[in-house]
Each structure stands twice: as C-alpha cells, then as structure tokens.
py3Dmol code that shows the C-alpha trace and the ligand (Angstrom):
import py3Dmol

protein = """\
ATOM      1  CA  UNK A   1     -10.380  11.472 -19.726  1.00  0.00           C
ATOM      2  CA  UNK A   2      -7.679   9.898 -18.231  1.00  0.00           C
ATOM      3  CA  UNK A   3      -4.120   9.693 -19.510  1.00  0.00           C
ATOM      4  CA  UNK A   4      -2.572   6.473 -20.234  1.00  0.00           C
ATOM      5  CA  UNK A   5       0.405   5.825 -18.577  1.00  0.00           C
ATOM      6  CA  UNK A   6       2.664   2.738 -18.091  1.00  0.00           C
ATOM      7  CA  UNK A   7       2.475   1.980 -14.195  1.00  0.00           C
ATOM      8  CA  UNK A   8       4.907  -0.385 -12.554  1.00  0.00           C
ATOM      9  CA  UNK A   9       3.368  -2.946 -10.364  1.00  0.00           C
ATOM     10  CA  UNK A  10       3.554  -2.606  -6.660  1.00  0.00           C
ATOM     11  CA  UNK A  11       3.464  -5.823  -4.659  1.00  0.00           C
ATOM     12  CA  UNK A  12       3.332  -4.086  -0.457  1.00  0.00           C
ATOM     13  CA  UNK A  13       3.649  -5.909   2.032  1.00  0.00           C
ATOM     14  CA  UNK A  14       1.978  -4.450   5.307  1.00  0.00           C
ATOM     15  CA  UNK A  15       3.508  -7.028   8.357  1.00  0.00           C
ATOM     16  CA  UNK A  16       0.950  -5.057  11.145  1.00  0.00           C
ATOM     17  CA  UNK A  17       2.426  -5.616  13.958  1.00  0.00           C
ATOM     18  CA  UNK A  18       4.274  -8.971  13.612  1.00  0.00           C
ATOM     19  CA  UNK A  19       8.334  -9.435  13.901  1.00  0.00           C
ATOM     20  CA  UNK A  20      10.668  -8.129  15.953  1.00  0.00           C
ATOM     21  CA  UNK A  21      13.937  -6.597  14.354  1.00  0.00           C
ATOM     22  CA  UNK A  22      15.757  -9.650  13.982  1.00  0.00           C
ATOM     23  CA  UNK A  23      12.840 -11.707  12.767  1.00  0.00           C
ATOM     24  CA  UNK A  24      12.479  -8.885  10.342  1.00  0.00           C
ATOM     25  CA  UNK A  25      16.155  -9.318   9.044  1.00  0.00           C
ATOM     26  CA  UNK A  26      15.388 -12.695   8.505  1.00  0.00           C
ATOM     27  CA  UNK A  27      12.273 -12.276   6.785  1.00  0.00           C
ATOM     28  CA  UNK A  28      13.725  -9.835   3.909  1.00  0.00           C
ATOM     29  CA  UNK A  29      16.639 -12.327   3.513  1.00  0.00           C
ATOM     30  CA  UNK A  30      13.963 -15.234   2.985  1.00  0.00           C
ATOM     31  CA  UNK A  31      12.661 -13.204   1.022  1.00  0.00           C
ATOM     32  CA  UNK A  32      15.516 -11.838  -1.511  1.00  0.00           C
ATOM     33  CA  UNK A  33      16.286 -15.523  -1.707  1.00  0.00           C
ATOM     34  CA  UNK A  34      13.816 -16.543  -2.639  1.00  0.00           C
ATOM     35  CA  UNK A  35      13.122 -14.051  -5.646  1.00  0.00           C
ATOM     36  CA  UNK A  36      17.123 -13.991  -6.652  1.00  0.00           C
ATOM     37  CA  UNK A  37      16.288 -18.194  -6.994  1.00  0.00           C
ATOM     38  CA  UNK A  38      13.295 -18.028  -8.907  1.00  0.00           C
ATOM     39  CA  UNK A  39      15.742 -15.409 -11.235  1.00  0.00           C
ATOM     40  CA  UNK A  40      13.115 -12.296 -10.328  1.00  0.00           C
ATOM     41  CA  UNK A  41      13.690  -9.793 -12.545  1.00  0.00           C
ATOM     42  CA  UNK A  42      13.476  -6.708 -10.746  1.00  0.00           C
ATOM     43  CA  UNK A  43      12.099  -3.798 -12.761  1.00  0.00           C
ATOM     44  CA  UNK A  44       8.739  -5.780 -13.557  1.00  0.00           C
ATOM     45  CA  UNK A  45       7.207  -5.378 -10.390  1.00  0.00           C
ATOM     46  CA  UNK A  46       8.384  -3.174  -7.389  1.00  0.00           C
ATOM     47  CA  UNK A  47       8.300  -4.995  -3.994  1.00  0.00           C
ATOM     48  CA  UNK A  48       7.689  -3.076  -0.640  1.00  0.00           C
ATOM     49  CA  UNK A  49       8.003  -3.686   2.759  1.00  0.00           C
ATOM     50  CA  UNK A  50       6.227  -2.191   5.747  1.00  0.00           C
ATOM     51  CA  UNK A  51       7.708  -3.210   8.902  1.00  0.00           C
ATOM     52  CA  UNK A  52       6.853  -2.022  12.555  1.00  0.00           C
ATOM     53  CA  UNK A  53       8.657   0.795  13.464  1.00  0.00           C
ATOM     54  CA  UNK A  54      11.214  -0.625  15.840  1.00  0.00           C
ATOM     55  CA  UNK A  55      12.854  -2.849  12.780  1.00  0.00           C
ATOM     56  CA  UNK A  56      12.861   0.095  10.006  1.00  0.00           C
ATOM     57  CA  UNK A  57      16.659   0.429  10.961  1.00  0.00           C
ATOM     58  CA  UNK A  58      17.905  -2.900  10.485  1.00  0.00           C
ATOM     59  CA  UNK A  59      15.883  -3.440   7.773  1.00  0.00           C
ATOM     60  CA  UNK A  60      17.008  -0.260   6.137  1.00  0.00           C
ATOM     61  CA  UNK A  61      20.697  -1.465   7.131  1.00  0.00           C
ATOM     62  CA  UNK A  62      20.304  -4.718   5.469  1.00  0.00           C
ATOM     63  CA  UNK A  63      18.685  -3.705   1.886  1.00  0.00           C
ATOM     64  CA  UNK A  64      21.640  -0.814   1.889  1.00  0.00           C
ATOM     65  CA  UNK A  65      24.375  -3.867   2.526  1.00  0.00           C
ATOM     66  CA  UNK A  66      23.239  -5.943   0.582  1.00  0.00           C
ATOM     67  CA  UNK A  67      22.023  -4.146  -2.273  1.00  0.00           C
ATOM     68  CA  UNK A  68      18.291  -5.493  -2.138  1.00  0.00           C
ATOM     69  CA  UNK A  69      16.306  -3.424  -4.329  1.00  0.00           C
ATOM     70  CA  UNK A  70      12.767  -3.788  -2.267  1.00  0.00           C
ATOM     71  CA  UNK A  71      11.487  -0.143  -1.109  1.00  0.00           C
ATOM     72  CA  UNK A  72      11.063   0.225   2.687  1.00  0.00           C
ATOM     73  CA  UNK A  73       7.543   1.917   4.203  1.00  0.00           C
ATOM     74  CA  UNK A  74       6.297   2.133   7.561  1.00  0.00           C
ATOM     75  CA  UNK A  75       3.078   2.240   8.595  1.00  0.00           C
ATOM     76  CA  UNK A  76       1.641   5.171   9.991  1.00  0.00           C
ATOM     77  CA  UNK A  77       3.151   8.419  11.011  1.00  0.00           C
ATOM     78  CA  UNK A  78       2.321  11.941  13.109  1.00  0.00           C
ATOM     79  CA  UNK A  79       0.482  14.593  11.836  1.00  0.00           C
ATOM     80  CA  UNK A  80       2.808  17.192  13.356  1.00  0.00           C
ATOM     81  CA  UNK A  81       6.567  17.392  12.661  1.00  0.00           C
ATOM     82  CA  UNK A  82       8.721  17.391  15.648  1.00  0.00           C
ATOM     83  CA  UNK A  83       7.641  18.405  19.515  1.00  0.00           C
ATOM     84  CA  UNK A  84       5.570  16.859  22.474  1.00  0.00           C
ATOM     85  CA  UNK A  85       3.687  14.425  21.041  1.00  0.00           C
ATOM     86  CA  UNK A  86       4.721  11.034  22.993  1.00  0.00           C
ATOM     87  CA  UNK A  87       5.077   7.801  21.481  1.00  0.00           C
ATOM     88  CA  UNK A  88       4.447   9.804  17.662  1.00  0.00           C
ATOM     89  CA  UNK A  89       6.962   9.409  14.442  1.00  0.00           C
ATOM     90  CA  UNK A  90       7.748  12.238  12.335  1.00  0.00           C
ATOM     91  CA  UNK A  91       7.873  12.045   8.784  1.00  0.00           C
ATOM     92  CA  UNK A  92      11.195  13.185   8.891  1.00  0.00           C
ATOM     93  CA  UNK A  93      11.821  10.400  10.894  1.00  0.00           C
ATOM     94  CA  UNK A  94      11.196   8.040   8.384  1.00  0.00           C
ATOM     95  CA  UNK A  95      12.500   9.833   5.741  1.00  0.00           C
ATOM     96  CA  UNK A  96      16.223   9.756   7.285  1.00  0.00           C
ATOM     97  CA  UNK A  97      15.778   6.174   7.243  1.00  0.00           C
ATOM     98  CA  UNK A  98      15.141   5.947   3.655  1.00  0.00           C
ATOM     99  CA  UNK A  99      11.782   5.250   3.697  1.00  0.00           C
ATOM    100  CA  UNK A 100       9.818   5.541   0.143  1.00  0.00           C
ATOM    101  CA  UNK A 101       6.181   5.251   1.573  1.00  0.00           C
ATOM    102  CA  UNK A 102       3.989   5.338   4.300  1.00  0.00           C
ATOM    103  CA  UNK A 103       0.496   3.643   4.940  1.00  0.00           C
ATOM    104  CA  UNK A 104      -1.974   5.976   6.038  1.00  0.00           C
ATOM    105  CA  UNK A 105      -5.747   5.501   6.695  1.00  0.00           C
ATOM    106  CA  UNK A 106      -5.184   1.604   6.930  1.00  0.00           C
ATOM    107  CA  UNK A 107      -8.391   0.267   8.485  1.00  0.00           C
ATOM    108  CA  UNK A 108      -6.966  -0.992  11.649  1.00  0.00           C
ATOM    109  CA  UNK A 109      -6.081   3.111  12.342  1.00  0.00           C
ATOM    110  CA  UNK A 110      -9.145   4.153  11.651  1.00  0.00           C
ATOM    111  CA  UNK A 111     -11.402   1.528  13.911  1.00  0.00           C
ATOM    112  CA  UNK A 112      -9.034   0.729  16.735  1.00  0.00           C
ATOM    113  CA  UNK A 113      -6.986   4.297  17.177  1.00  0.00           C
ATOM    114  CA  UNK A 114     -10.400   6.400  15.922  1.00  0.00           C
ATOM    115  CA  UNK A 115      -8.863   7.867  12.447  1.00  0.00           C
ATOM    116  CA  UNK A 116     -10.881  10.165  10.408  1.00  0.00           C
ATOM    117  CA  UNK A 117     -10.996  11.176   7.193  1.00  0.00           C
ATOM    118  CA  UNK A 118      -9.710  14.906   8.466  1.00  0.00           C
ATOM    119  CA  UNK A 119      -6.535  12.796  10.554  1.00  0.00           C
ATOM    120  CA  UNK A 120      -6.081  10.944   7.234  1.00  0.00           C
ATOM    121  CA  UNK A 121      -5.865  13.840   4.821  1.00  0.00           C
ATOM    122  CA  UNK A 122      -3.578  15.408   7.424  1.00  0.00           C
ATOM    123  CA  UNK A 123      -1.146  12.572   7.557  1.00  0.00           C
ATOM    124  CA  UNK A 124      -1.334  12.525   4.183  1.00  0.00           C
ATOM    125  CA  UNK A 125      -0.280  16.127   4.015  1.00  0.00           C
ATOM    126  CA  UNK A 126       2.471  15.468   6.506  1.00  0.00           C
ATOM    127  CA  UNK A 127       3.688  12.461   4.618  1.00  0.00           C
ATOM    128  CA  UNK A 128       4.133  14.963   1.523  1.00  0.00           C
ATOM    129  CA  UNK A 129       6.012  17.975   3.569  1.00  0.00           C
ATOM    130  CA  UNK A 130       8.193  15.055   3.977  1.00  0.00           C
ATOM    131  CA  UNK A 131       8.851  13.546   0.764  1.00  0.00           C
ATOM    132  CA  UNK A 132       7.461  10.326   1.391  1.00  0.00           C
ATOM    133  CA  UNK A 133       4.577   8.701  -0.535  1.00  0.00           C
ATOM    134  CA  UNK A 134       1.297   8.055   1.008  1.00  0.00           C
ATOM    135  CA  UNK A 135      -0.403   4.432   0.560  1.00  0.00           C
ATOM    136  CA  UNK A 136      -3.723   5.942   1.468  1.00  0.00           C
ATOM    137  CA  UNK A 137      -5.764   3.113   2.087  1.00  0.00           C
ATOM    138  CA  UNK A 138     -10.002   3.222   1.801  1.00  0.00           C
ATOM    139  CA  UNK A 139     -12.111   0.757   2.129  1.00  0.00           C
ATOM    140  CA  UNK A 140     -16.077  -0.181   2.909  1.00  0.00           C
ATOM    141  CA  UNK A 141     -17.224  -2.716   5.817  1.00  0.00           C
ATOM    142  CA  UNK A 142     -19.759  -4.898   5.001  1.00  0.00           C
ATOM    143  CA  UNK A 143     -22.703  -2.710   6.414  1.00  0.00           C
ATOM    144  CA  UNK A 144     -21.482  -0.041   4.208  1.00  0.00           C
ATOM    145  CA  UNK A 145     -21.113  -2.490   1.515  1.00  0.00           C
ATOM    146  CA  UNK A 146     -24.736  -3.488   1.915  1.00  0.00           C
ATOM    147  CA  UNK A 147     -26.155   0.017   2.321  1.00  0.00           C
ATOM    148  CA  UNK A 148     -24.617   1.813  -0.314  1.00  0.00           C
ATOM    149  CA  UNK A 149     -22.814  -0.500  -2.220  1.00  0.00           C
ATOM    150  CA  UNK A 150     -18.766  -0.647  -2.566  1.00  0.00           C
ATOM    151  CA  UNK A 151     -17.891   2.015  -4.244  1.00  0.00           C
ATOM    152  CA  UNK A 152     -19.189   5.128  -2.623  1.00  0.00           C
ATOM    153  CA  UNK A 153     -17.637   4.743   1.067  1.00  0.00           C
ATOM    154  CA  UNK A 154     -14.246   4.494  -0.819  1.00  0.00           C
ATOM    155  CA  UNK A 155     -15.183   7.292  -2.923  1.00  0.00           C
ATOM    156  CA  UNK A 156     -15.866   9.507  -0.355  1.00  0.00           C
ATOM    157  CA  UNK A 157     -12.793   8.856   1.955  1.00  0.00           C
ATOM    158  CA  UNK A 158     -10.527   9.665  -1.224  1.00  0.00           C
ATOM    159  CA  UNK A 159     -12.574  12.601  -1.801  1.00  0.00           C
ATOM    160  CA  UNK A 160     -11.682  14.094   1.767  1.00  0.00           C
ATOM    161  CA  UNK A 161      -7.703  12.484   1.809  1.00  0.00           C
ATOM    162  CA  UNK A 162      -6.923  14.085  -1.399  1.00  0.00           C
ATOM    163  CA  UNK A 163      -7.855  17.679  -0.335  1.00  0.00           C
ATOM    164  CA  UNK A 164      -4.919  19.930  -0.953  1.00  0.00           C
ATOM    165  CA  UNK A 165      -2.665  17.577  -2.730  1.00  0.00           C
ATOM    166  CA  UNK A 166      -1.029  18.749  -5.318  1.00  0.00           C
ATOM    167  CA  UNK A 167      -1.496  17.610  -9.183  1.00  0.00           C
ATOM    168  CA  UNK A 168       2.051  16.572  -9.301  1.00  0.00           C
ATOM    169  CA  UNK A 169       2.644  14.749  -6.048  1.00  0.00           C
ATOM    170  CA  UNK A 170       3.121  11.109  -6.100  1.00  0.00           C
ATOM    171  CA  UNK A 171       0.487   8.623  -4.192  1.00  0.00           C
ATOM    172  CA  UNK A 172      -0.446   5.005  -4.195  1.00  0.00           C
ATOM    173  CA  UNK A 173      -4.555   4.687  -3.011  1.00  0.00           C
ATOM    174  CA  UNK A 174      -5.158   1.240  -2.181  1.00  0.00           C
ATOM    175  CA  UNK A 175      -8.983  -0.138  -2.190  1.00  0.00           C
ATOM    176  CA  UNK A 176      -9.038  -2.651   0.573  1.00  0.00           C
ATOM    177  CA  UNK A 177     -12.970  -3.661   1.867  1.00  0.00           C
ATOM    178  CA  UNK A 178     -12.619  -4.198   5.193  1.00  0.00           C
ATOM    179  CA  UNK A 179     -14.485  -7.251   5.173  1.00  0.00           C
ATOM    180  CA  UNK A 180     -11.946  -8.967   3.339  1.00  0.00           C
ATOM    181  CA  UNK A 181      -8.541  -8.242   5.443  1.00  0.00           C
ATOM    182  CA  UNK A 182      -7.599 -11.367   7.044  1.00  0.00           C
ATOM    183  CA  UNK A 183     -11.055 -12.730   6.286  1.00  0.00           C
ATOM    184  CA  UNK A 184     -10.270 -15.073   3.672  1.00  0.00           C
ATOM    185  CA  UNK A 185     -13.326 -13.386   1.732  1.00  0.00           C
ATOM    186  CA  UNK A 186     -12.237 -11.336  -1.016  1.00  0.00           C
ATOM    187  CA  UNK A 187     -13.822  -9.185  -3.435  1.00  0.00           C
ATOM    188  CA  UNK A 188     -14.418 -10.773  -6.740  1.00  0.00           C
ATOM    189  CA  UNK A 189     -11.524  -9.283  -9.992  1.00  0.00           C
ATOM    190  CA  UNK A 190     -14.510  -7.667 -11.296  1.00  0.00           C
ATOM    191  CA  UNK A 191     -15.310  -5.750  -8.046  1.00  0.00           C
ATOM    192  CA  UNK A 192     -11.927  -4.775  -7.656  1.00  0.00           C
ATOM    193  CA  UNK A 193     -12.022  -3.454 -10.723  1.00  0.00           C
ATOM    194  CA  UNK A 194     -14.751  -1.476 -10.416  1.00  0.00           C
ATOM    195  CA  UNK A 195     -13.869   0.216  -7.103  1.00  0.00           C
ATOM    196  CA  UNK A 196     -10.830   1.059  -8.439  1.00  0.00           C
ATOM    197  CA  UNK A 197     -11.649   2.342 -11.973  1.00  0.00           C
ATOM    198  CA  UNK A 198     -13.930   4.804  -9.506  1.00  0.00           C
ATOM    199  CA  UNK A 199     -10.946   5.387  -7.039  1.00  0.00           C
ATOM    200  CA  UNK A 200      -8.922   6.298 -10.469  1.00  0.00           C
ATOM    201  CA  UNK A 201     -12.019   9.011 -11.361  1.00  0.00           C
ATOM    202  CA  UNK A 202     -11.719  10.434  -8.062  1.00  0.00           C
ATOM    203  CA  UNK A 203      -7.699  11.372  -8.372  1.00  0.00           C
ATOM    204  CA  UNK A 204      -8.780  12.553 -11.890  1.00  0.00           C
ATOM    205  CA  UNK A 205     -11.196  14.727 -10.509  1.00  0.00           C
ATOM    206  CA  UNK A 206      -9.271  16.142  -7.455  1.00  0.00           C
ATOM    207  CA  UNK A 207      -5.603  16.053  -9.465  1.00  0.00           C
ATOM    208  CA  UNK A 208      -5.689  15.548 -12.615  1.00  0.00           C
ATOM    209  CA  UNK A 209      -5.479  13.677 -15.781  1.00  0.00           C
ATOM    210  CA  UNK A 210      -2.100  12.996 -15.801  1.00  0.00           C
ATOM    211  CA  UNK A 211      -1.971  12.087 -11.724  1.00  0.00           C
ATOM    212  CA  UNK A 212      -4.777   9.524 -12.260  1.00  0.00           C
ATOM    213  CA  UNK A 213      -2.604   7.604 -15.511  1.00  0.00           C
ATOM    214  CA  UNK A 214       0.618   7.469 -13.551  1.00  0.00           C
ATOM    215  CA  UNK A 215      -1.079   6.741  -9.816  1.00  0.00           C
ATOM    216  CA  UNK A 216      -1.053   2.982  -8.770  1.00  0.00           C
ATOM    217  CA  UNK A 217      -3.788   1.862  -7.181  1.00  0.00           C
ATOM    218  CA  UNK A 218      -3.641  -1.409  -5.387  1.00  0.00           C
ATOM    219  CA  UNK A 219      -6.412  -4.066  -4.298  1.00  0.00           C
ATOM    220  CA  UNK A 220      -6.179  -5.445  -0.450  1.00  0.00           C
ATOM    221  CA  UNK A 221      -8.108  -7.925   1.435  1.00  0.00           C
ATOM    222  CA  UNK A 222      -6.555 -11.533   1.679  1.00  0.00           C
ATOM    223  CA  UNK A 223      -4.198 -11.821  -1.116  1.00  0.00           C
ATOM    224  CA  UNK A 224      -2.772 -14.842  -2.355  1.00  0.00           C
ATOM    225  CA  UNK A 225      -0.191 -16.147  -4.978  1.00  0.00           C
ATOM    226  CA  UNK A 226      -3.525 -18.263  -6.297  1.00  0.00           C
ATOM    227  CA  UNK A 227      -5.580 -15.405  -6.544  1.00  0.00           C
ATOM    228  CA  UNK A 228      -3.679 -12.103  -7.096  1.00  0.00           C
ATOM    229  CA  UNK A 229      -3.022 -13.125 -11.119  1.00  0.00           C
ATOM    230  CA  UNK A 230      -7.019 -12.154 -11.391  1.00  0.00           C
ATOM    231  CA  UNK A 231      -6.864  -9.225  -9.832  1.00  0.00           C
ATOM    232  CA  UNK A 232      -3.922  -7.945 -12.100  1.00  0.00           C
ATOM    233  CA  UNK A 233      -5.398  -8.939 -15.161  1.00  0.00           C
ATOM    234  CA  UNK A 234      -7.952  -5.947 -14.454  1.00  0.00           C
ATOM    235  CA  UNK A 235      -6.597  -2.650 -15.975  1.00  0.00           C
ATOM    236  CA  UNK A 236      -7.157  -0.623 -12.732  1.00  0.00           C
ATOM    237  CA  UNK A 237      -5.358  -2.787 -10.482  1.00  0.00           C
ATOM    238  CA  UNK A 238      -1.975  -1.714 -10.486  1.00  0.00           C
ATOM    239  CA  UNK A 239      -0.687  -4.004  -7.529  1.00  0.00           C
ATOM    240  CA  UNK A 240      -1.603  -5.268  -3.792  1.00  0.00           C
ATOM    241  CA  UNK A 241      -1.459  -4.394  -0.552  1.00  0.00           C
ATOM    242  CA  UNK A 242      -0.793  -7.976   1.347  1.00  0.00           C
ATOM    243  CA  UNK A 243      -1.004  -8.826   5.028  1.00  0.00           C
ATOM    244  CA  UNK A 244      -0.698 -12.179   6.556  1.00  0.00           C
ATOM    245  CA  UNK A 245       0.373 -13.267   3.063  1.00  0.00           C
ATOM    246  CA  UNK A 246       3.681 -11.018   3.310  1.00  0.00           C
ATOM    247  CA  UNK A 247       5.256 -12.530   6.371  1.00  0.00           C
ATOM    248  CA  UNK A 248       5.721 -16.091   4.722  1.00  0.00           C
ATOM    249  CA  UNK A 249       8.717 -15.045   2.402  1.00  0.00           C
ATOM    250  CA  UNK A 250       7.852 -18.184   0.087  1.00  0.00           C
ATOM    251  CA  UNK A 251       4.305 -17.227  -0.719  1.00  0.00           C
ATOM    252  CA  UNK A 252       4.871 -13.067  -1.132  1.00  0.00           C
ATOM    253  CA  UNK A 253       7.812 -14.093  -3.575  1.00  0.00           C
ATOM    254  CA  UNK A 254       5.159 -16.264  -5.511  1.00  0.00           C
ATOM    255  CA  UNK A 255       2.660 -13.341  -5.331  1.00  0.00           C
ATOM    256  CA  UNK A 256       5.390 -10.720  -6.628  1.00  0.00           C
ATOM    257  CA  UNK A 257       6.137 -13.426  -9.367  1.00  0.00           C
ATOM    258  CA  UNK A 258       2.611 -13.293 -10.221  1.00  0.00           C
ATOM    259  CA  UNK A 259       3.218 -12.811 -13.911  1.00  0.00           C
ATOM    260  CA  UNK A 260       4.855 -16.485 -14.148  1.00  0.00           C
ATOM    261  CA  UNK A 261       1.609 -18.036 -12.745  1.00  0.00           C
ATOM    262  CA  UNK A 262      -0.970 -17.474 -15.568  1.00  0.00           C
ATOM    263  CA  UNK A 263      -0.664 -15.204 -18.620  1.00  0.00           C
ATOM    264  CA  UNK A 264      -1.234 -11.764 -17.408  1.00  0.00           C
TER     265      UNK A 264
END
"""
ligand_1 = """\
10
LIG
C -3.916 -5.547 5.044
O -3.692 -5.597 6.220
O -3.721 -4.493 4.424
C -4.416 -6.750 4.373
C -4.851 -6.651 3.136
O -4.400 -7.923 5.106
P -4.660 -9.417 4.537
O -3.878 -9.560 3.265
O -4.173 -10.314 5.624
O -6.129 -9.528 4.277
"""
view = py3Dmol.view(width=600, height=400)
view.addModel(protein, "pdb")
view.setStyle({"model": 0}, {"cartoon": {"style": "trace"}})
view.addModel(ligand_1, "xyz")
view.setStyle({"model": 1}, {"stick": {}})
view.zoomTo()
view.show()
C-alpha cells in the first residue's frame, strides 16, 4: 500500500547544453518576470532550473540577489568526491553553490557518454553523500517500447538506481521515453500514468511506503503549456521534466502556470 501524501508539483527545466552564463542570467530574469506578471503564486508548484555547469554561479548569484524562489540543479555529476578525475564535478561542488538537485541517468548520459545502470546508482549514491537530490531519470526507446512494452525497461533501471538508498532519503524519478525527448511525440496521459503508477511501486518496494507517497515523480518527453495540464490531471504525475520547452521563458512560465489553463 502506498501512503498518501500531499506532493508539491515540480515543473524542471533541463536547458542541455544551451546558454552561456549571461544568456542564462537573462533567461531566469525572463523568466521571474514573467511568473511575478502573471501574479504566480509560488508555493503551488516548485520551479527548477538546470543550467550547464559553467552558469550555476551566476545563476546561483542572481536567485540569491534577487530573492527568486526557483531551485537551482545541474545536470550530472562525478561518482567520486574530490581527486584526479579531469573535467569531473563533485557533488560537493554543487552543493557549495546551493544546488537542490541533480539529474542523473538522463538519456543523453547514458547513449552518448555510455552510462549504466551501475554508473547511475553510483551517482545517485554520490549525489546523496552530498545532500543533493537525485532527478534519476529512466526511460524506454522505442525498440524497447515495442519489445517489452513501456513499463518494464523503466522498471528495471529504477530497480538497479535505487539500490542502497535509504527509506528516508529524498528523490525525484522522472519517466521520460526516449522516443519522445525533443521528438514532438509524446506518450499519451494515460501512458504516463501508467509508467509512473509502476515507477511509484518500485520506490515502494525498494524504500518504502512512506518514500513512495512523498516522492515526485515527473513525466518528460516534449512538454508543452498545451499539453502538460493532461499529464497532471493523472494522480502519479507529480510534475515535468522540460527541455527545449524551458529555454523560452514565456512558454515554461505558461507550463508552471499549468493549473490556470484547464481545471486540474
Ligand atoms: C529532456 O531533455 O529531459 C526533455 C524532456 O526534452 P524535451 O522536453 O525537449 O523533449
């Protein structure tokens, strides 16, 4: 059984690697703007940003000057802590720049840098000896979509990234099919729903009760303000994970604001 819990949206936006600094600093001005005009209000939905690493500072600087109340990720980090590893973050890294989360397991890691599910649960282990929270991201491509259906690829890379995490630690999974990031193909509310109603099962399993009514767990893949009101109707979709959508500040204000655009 799994606990109900009241779980604040999360509306993340993952920018890949797009923006420099000062294009970044722009962007989360646009972007404040535009939510402080539309009269936001802030505790109904929790916005995220995931830069590249070389803007984390100034955006970190700006949301601390200006009081902007969006929580600042990056989007992948080292397995190991501190030595010779070039061209790796630490987690500790991050966390001195105020980081909340980090993306791990992303789909772009694991086909163009060769990510396993063993790298995976170890960055997610390394996010936690941090204090940061993992976005661990799983997802199917369409071959494994038409082999074995959607649910069990997903399943199965939870299974592995959730090994040794502890029943209280904090987590965000987020179900993105890889056939539908930056595809403009997206799964249907209903498949959503179902993948992460499993996903939810699977923290339940390796956590607890309690972990899997508290944990959000977001749908990805091409993410719009006129579709994400269907996928958060669905009581197992706690948020998104948005790409391309997130670096037009316009459009990922309308998407946070997603409550205003149909009843949800
Ligand atoms: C992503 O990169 O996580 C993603 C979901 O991209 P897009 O929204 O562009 O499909």
């Amino acid at each position: 059984m799994v606990a109900v819990a009241t779980r604040t949206p999360l509306i993340a936006g993952n920018w890949k690697m797009n923006l420099d600094h000062l294009q970044a600093v722009a962007l989360v001005q646009k972007l404040d703007w535009a939510l402080r005009d539309a009269k936001h209000e802030k505790g109904s939905v929790e916005v995220a940003v995931f830069p590249p690493f070389t803007d984390l500072r100034s955006v970190q600087t700006l949301l601390d000057a200006d009081r902007i109340a969006f929580a600042l990720g990056a989007q992948d980090l080292s397995t190991h802590d501190s030595g010779a590893y070039t061209g790796e973050i630490s987690g500790a890294f991050l966390k001195k720049l105020a980081c909340t989360y980090v993306i791990i397991g992303h789909s772009e890691r694991r086909e163009y840098h060769d990510e396993t599910d063993e790298v995976i649960a170890a960055k997610v282990q390394a996010a936690l000896r941090h204090g940061l929270v993992p976005v661990i991201c799983v997802g199917e491509t369409l071959e494994q979509l038409e082999e074995f259906g959607a649910a069990a690829v997903p399943v199965g890379q939870l299974q592995v990234a959730l090994e040794g995490v502890p029943a209280d630690a904090e987590i965000v999974v987020a179900y993105e099919p890889v056939w539908a990031i930056g595809t403009g193909k997206v799964a249907t509310p209903e498949q959503a729903q179902d993948v992460c109603a499993a996903l939810r099962a699977v923290i339940a399993e390796k956590l607890d009760a309690d972990a899997a009514g508290r944990t959000r767990v977001l749908y990805g893949g091409s993410v719009k303000s006129g579709n994400i009101a269907t996928y958060m109707r669905e009581p197992d979709v706690d948020g998104a994970l948005v790409g391309g959508a997130s670096l037009v500040s316009d459009e990922f204000a309308a998407i946070v604001r997603f409550q205003k655009h149909v009843g949800v």
